[in-house]
C-alpha positions as CSV (number, residue, x, y, z in Angstrom):
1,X,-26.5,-29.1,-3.7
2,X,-24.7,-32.4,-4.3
3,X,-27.9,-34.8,-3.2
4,X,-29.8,-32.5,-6.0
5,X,-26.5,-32.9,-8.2
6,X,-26.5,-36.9,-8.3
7,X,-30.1,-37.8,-8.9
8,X,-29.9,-35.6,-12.0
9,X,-26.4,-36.9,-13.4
10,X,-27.8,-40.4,-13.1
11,X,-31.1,-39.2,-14.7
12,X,-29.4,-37.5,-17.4
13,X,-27.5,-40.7,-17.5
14,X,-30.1,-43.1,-17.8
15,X,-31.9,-40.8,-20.5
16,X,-29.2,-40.7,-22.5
17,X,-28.9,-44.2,-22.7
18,X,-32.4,-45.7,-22.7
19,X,-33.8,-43.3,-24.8
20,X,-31.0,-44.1,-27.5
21,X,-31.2,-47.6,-27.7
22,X,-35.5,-47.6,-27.9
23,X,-35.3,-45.2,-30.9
24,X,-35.2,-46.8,-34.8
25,X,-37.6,-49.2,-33.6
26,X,-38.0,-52.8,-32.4
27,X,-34.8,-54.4,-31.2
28,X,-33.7,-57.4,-29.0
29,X,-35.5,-58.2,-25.5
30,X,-31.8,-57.6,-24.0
31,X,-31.2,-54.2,-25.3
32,X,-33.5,-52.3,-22.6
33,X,-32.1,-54.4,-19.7
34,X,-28.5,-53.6,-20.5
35,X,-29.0,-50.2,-21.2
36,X,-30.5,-49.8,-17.6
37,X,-27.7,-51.8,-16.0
38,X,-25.2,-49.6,-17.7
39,X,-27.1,-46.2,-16.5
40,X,-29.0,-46.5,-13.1
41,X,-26.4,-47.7,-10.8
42,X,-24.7,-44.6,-11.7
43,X,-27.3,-43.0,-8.9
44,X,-25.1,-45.3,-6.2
45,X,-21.2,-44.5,-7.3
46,X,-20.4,-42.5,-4.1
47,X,-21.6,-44.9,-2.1
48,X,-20.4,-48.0,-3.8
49,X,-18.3,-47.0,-6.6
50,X,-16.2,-49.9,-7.9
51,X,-18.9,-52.1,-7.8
52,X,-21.3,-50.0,-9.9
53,X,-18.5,-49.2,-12.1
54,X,-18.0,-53.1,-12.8
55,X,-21.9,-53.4,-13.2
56,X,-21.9,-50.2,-15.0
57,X,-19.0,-51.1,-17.6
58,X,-19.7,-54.7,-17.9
59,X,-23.3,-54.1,-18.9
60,X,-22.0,-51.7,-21.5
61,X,-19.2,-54.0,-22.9
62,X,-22.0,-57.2,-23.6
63,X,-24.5,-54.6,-25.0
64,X,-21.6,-53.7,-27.5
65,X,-20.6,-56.9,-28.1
66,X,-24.3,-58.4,-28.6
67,X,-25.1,-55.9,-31.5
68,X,-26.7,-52.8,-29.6
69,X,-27.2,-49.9,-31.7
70,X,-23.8,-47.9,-31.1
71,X,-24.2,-45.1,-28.2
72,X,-22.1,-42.8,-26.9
73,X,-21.6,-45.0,-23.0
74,X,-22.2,-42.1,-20.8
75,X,-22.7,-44.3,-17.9
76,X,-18.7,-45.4,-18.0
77,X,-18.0,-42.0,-18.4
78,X,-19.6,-40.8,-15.6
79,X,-17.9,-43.9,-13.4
80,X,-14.4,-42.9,-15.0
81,X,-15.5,-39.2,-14.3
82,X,-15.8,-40.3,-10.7
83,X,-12.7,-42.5,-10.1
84,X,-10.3,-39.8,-11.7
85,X,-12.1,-36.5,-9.3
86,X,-12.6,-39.1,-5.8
87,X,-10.5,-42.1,-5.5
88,X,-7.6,-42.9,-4.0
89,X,-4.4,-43.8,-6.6
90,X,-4.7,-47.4,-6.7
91,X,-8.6,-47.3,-7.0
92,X,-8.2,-45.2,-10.2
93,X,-5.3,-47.2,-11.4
94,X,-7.8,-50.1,-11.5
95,X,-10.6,-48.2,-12.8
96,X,-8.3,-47.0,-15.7
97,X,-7.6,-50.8,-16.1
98,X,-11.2,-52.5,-16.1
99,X,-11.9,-49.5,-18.0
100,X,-9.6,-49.9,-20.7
101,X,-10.3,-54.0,-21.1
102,X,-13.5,-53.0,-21.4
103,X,-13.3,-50.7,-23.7
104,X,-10.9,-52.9,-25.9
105,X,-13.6,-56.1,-25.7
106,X,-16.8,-54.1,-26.8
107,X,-15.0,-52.2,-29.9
108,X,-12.8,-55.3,-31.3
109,X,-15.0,-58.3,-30.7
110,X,-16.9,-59.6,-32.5
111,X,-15.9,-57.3,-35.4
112,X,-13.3,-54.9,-34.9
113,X,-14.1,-51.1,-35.5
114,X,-10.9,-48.6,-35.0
115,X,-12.9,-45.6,-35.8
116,X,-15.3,-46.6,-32.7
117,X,-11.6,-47.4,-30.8
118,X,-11.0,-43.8,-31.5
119,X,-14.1,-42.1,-31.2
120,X,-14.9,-44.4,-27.7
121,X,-10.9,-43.6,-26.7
122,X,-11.5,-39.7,-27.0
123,X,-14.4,-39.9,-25.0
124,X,-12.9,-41.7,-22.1
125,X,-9.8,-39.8,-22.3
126,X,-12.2,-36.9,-21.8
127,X,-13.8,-37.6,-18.7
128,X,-10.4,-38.9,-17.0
129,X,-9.7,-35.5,-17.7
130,X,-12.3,-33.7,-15.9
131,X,-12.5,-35.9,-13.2
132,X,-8.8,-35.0,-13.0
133,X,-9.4,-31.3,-13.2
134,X,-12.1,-31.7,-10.4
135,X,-9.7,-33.4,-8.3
136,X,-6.6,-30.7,-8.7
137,X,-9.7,-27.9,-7.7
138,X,-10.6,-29.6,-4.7
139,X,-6.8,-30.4,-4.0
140,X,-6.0,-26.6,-4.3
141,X,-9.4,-25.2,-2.5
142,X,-8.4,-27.2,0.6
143,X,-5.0,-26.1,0.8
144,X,-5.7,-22.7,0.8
145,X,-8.4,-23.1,3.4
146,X,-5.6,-24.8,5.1
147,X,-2.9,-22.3,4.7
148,X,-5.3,-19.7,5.5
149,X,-6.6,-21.7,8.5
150,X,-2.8,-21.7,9.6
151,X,-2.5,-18.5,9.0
152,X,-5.4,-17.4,11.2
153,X,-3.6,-19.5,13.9
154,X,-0.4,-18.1,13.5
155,X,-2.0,-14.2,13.8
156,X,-3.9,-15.2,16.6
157,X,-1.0,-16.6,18.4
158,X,1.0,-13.8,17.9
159,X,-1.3,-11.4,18.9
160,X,-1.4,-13.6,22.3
161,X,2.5,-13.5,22.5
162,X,2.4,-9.8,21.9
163,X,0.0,-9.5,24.4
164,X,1.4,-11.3,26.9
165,X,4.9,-9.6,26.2
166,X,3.2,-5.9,26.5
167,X,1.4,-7.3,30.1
168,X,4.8,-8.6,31.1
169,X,6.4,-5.4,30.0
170,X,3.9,-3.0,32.3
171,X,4.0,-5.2,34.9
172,X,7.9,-5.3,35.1
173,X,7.9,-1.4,34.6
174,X,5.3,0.2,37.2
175,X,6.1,-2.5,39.9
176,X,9.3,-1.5,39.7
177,X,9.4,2.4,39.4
178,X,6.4,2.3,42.2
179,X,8.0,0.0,44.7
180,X,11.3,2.3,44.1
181,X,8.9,5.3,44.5
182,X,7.3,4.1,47.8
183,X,10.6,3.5,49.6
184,X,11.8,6.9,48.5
185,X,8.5,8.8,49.7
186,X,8.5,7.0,52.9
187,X,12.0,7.3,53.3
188,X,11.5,11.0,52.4
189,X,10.1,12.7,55.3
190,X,12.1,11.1,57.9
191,X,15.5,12.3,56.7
192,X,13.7,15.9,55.9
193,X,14.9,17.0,59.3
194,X,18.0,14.8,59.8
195,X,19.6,14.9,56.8
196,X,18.0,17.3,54.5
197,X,20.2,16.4,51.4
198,X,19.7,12.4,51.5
199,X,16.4,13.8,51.8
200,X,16.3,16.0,48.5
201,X,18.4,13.0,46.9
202,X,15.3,11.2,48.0
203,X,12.8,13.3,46.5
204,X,15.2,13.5,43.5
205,X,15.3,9.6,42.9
206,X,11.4,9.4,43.1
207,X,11.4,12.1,40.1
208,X,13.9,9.9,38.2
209,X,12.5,7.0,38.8
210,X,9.1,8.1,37.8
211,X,10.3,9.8,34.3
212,X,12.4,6.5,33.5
213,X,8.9,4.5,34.0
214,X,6.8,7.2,31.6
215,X,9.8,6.7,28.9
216,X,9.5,3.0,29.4
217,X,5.9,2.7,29.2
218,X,5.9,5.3,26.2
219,X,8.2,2.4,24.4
220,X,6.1,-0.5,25.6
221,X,2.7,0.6,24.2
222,X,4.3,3.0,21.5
223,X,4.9,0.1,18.8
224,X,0.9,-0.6,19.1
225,X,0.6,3.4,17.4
226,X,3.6,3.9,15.3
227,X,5.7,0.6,14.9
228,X,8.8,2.7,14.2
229,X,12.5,1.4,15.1
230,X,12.2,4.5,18.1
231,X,9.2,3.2,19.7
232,X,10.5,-0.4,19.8
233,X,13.8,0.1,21.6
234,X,14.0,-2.0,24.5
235,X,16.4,-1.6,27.4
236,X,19.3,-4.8,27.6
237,X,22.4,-4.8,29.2
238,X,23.7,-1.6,28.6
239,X,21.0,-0.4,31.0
240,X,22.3,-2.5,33.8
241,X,24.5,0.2,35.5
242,X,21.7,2.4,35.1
243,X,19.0,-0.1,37.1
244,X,21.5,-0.5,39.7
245,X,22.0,3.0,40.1
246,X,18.5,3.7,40.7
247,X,18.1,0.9,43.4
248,X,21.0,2.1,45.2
249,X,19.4,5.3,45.9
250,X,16.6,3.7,47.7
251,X,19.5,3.1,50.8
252,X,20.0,-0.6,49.0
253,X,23.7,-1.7,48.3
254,X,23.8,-3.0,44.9
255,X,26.7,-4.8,43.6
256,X,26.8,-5.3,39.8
257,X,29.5,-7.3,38.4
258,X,28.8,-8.0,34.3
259,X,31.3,-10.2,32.4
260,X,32.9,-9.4,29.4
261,X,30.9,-10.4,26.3
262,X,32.3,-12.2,24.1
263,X,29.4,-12.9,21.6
264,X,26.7,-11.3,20.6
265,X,24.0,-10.8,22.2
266,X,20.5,-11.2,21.3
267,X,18.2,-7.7,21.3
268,X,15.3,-10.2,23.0
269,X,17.8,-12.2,25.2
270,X,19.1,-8.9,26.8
271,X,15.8,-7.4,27.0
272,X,15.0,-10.4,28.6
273,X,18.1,-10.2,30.9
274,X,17.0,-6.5,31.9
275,X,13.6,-7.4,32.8
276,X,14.7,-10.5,35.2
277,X,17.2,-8.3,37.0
278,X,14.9,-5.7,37.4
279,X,12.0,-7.8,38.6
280,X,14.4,-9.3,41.2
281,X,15.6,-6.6,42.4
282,X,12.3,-4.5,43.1
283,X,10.8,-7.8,44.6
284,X,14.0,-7.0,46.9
285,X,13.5,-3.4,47.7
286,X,9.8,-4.0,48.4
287,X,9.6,-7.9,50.2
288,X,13.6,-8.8,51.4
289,X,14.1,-6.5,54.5
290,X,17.9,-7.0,52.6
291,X,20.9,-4.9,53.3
292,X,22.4,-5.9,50.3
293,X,21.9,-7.8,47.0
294,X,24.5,-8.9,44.2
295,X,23.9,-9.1,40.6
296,X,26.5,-11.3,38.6
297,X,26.1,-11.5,34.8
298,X,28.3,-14.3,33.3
299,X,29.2,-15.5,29.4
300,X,30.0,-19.2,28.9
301,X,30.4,-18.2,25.2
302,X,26.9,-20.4,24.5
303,X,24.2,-18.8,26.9
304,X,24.4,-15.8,30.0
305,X,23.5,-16.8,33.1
306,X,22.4,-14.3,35.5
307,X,22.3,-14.3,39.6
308,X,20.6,-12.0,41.8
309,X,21.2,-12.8,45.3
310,X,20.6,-10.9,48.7
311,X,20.9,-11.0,52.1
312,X,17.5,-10.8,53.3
313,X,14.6,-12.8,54.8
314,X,15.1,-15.3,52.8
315,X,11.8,-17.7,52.7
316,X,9.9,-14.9,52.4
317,X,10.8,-13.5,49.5
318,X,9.9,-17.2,48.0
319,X,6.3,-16.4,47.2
320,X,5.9,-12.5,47.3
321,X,2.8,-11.8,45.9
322,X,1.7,-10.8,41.8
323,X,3.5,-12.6,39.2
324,X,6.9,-11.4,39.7
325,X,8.4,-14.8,39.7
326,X,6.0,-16.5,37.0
327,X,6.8,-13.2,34.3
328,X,10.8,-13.8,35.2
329,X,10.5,-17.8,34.2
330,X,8.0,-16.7,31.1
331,X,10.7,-14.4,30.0
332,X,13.8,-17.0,30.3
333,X,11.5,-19.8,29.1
334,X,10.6,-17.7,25.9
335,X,14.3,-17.2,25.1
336,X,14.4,-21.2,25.6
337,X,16.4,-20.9,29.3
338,X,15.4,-21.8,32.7
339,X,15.1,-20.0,36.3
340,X,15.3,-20.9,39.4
341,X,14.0,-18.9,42.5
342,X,14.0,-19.8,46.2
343,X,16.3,-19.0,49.2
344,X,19.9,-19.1,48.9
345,X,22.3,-21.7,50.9
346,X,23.9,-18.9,52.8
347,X,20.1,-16.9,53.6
348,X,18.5,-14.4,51.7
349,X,16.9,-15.3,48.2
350,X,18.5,-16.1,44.6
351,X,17.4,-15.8,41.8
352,X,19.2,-17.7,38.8
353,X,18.3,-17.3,34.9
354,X,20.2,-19.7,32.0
355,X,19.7,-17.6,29.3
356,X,20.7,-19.7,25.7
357,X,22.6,-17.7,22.7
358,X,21.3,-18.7,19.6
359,X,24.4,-20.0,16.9
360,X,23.4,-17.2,14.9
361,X,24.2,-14.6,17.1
362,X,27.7,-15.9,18.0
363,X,29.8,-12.6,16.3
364,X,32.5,-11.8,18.4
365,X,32.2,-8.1,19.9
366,X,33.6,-6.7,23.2
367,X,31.8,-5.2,25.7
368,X,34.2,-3.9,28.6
369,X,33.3,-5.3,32.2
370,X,31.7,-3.4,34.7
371,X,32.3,-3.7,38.3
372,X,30.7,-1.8,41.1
């Protein structure tokens, strides 16, 4: 559209000026020259404008000063046009300023003519305008196409993030309530004859554990349906006693020791807590051979830091396989904390999260300490 769009502005130009200055018969030998100095280059101002626009609106200032037949200088216009709607600041600042000498030279000398000043000043004015009004368009259409480009971006990485959060989510959820599961059912039958109530407490953890997972997974995909406050809630602290209770019925001796709280704490950094303790501990049940396994939860007032550490095989727990470990260093990375896995100094495994309090959330509340 635009390579159609220039040849005719600079035809239109060049007609308007030419045909002008040949009408009312016989004139000078200059008047035909000027008038096609002062029109054709116009054809050329995107590629070189402040030259044409100094060929342009010198050819028009001597034609005005030599005599021509007063015409309307479309061919300034269209230059002036053009510097106001594509140049940078101080381009326009000079155009405005060769423009304006010009301008003054043709009307005042030889003779002056202040209805010409006027008439000439209105028509500049005019196109400064438009070219002014082009410019604050095109301004305007590429911000939005911007912000809406940003916008685009930002959906689509939200969508990732609450993708990656749901995988993380199930993943965290049905390892855990299965690996709990399989100990129990293979636990199960051999105490059936022995010891027929650790056996029904057995059989009784595996139903438990396996309606704790549905709920769960009800609230992990239930926001994707109905985005209600009931389908969001997320398990945090609170649920700690809980977790551990579970684990311990598998035979495992879990020891939970959570600090007092003496800030707030964040609904995604607790979530966040949750799901690191509970990863750890069914990578535990399922890959440690451990007897035992301690969970400490500590406040520094700033940030919670949270160990799980057990008495089990140690370097082989290092690597178990899935992405246990990566989805606990996501988690504490996307609250803005660190973890640290690998085997402790004394045997077994540790795991260790540093999990940040934003400023924000530092209200004092109290949350009594639980030792088990």
């Amino acid at each position: 559209m635009k390579r159609l769009a220039d040849p005719l502005i600079a035809l239109a130009a060049v007609a308007a000026t030419v045909l002008p200055a040949l009408a009312g018969g016989p004139h000078s030998w200059w008047v035909l020259p000027l008038a096609l100095a002062s029109s054709v280059p116009v054809l050329w101002r995107d590629r070189a404008l402040l030259p044409v626009g100094l060929i342009v609106g010198t050819a028009t200032t001597v034609s005005a000063s030599l005599g021509a037949p007063p015409l309307l200088p479309v061919g300034p216009m269209v230059c002036l046009y053009t510097f106001a709607a594509r140049a940078s600041l101080p381009t326009r600042l000079l155009g405005l300023g060769v423009t304006g000498a010009g301008l003054l030279l043709s009307v005042l000398y030889p003779r002056p003519d202040l209805e010409v000043l006027r008439y000439l000043a209105v028509a500049y004015i005019f196109a400064y305008a438009l070219g002014t009004s082009t410019r604050a368009r095109r301004n305007q259409a590429a911000a939005l196409a911007e912000r809406d480009r940003r916008v685009a971006g930002e959906r689509e990485a939200a969508v990732l993030r609450e993708r990656t959060r749901i995988s993380r989510d199930l993943h965290d959820i049905v390892t855990h309530a299965v690996g709990i599961m399989i100990v129990q059912a293979e636990s199960g039958p051999l105490l059936v004859r022995s010891d027929p109530a650790r056996a029904d407490a057995a059989f009784e953890a595996i139903a438990a554990t396996g309606r704790d997972a549905v709920v769960q997974l009800r609230r992990a995909v239930g926001g994707l349906r109905l985005p209600d406050d009931d389908a969001l809630l997320q398990p945090g602290l609170v649920q700690l006693p809980d977790l551990a209770r579970r684990v311990r019925a598998t035979g495992l001796d879990v020891s939970l020791e959570l600090a007092e709280m003496a800030v707030a704490v964040p609904e995604d950094v607790g979530v966040a807590l949750y799901r690191i303790v509970q990863e750890a501990l069914t990578n535990v049940v399922r890959h440690a051979a451990a007897r035992s396994v301690r969970v400490i939860v500590d406040c520094t007032g700033e940030a919670l830091t949270v160990t799980v550490i057990d008495d089990g095989r140690g370097t082989a727990t290092a690597d178990p396989p899935g992405f246990g470990i990566v989805g606990m260093r996501e988690r504490a990375q996307a609250c803005g904390g660190t973890l640290r896995a690998g085997p402790a100094a004394g045997g077994g495994f540790e795991v260790t999260a540093f999990l940040p309090i934003p400023l924000a959330a530092m209200a004092l509340f109290s949350l009594p300490a639980v030792g088990s």
